[in-house]
C-alpha positions as CSV (number, residue, x, y, z in Angstrom):
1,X,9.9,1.0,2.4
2,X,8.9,-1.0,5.7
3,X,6.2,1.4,6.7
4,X,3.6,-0.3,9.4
5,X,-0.1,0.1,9.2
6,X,-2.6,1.1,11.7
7,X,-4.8,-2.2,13.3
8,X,-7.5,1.0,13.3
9,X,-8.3,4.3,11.4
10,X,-9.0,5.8,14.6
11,X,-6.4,8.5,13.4
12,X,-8.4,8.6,9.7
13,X,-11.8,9.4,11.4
14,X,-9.9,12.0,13.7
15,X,-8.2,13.6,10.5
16,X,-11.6,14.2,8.9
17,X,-12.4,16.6,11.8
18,X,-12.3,20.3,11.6
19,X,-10.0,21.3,14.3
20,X,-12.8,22.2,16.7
21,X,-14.2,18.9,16.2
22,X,-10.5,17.2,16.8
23,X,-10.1,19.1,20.2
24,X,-13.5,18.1,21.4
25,X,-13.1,14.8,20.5
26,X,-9.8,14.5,22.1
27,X,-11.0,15.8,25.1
28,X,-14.7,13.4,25.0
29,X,-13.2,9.9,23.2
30,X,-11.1,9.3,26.2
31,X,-14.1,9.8,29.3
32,X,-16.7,8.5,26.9
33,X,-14.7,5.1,26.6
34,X,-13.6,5.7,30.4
35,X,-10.1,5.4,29.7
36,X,-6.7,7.6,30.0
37,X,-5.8,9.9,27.2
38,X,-2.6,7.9,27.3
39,X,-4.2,4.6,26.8
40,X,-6.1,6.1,23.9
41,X,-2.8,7.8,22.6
42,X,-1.8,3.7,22.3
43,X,-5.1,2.9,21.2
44,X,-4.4,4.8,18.0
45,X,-0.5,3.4,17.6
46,X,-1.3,0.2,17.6
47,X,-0.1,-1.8,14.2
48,X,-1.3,-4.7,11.9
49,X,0.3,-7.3,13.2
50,X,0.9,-6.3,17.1
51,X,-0.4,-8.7,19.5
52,X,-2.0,-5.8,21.3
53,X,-5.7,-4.9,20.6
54,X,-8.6,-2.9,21.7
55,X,-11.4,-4.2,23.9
56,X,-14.3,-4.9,21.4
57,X,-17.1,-2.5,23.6
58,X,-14.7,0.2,23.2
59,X,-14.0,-0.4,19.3
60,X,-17.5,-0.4,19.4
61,X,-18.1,3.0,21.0
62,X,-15.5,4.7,19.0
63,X,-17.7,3.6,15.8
64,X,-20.7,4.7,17.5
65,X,-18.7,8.3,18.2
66,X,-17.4,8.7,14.6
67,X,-20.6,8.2,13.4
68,X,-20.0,4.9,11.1
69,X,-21.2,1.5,10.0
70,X,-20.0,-1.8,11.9
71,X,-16.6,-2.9,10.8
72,X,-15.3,0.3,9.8
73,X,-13.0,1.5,12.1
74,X,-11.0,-1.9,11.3
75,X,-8.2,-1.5,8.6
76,X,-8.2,-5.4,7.8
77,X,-10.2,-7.8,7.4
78,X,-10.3,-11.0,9.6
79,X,-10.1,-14.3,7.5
80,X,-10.8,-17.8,9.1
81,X,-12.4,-21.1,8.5
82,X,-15.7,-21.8,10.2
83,X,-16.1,-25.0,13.0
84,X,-18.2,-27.0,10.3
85,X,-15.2,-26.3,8.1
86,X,-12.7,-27.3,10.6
87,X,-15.2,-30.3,11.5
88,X,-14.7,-31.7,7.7
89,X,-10.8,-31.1,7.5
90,X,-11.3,-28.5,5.3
């Protein structure tokens, strides 16, 4: 079972929608982030592990649209030494 994972739970928030809520949000997502439906078609396809990401003001939109907390629209976690530890060789 090789199945990929979302980058984002764009689709998640979207699936908690009552379908009157889905169509206006797949109508408003796309103008309020000032981008094509396509592009946000991709937006949502996008895998753990691709190379291609979304612009951080527009990841930040979509949380402000879905009505959640900073971070949340993220399906992992980033993980990464800081420059003081990088500085002592840790």
């Amino acid at each position: 079972m090789s199945e990929s994972i979302d980058k984002y739970k764009i689709n998640y928030f979207l699936d908690q929608l009552t379908v009157k809520e889905y169509k206006f949000a797949m109508k408003t997502i796309p103008k309020m982030l000032n981008i094509s439906m396509n592009t946000f078609h991709n937006y949502r396809r996008i895998k753990i592990g691709e190379t291609q990401d979304i612009p951080y003001e527009k990841v930040k939109l979509m949380e402000i649209l879905f009505d959640t907390e900073s971070g949340a629209l993220e399906n992992t976690k980033m993980n990464g030494k800081s420059l003081v530890q990088l500085l002592k060789g840790q």
